[in-house]
ROVEX-830235 format. One record per residue (C-alpha): residue in one letter; x, y, z. Coordinates in steps of 0.1 Angstrom, whole numbers, plus 5000, padded with zeros to 4 digits. Layout:
// ROVEX-830235
AXYZ;...
This chain:
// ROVEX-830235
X261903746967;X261503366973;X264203176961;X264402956928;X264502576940;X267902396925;X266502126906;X267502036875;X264402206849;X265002596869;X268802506862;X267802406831;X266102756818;X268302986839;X271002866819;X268802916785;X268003276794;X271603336802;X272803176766;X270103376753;X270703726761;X274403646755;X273703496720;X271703816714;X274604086723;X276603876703;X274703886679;X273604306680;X277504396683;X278104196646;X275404376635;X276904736645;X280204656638;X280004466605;X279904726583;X282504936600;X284904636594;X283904626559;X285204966556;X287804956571;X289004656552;X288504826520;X289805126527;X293304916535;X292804716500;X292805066490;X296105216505;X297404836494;X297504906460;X298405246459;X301505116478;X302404866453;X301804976417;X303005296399;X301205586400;X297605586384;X294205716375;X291605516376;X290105336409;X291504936409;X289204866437;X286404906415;X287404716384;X289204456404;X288304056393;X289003696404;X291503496387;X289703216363;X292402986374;X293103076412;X289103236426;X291003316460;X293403576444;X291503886436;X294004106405;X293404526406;X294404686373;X296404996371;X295905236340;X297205576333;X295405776311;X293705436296;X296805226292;X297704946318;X300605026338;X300804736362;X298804556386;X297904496427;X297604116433;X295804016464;X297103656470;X297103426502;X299103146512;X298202886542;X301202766548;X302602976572;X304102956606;X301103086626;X298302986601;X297803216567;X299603506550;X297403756529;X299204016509;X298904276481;X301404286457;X302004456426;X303404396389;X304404616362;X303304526327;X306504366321;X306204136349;X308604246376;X307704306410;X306904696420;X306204646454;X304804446485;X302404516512;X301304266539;X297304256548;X297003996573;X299403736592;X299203556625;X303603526624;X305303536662;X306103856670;X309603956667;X309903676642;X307503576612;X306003926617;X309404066603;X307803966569;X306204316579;X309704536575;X310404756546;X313604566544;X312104226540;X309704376516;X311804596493;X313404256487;X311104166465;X311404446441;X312404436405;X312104026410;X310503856379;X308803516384;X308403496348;X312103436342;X313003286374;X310603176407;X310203376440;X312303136466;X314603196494;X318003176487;X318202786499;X315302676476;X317202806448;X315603176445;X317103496454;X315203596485;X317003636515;X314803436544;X314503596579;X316703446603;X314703216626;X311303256600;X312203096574;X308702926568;X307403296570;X309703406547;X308703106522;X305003196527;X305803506512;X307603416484;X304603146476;X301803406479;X303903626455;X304703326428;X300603226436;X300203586426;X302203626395;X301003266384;X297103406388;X297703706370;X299803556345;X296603296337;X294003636336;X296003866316;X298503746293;
């Protein structure tokens, strides 16, 4: 096979075929794997809210709706038998160590906190991703933002903030009050 001379137009289109067929597997592996992560995404939204409100009988994921006054924070209603028991609030906050925090967490119908569940966080390891920790979590528990704000303890709340992650642990507590202010605008 004779040899491709090393001017500039055959460099040219060599490296346009080799963007090309990269572009395209790209492109076929999105495809493939697209729906798979939709899945799987939904099925954790799933075991998100069945971690954080009391037990229930209808399907949340399915009659879940945006808040009117926050669109990123997407509320799940619990009911039992046709009467509300609580609700899963999927709320975000971008201020973070490591970029955002995403996380599910869910309210009785008097307002007090029934349980927390992390979705998505970028925090160092060993640090910020303590946020993860049943510990940190069951913190949150029985807290009611109605009568007093989620903060750490130095910002004049009552959350105890992870040694050395404290702007992890106040990510939290904002997705939570971000959260409770959301549903708070939709449903009362």
């Amino acid at each position: 096979m004779k040899k491709l001379e090393s001017t500039l137009p055959n460099m040219f289109i060599v490296l346009t075929l080799i963007a090309l067929v990269s572009a395209s597997a790209l492109a076929v592996t999105n495809f493939k794997t697209a729906p798979i992560l939709e899945e799987l995404a939904r099925q954790r939204r799933i075991q998100a809210v069945a971690q954080v409100v009391p037990d229930f009988d209808n399907a949340p994921t399915e009659e879940s709706f945006f808040s009117a006054d926050d669109p990123a924070i997407e509320i799940f209603p619990a009911t039992l038998g046709g009467e509300p028991v609580g609700y899963a609030v999927q709320s975000i906050s971008n201020n973070a160590y490591s970029g955002s925090i995403e996380l599910m967490v869910g309210f009785d119908r008097e307002g007090a906190v029934t349980g927390l569940s992390i979705l998505r966080h970028q925090e160092t390891p060993g640090l910020g991703a303590r946020i993860t920790e049943e510990e940190f979590r069951s913190g949150f528990v029985g807290l009611r933002p109605a009568d007093q704000p989620v903060a750490v303890t130095g910002d004049g709340g009552t959350v105890d903030a992870i040694t050395a992650a404290t702007i992890s642990t106040r990510a939290v507590t904002e997705a939570v009050q971000r959260g409770w202010k959301a549903l708070e605008g939709g449903i009362r």
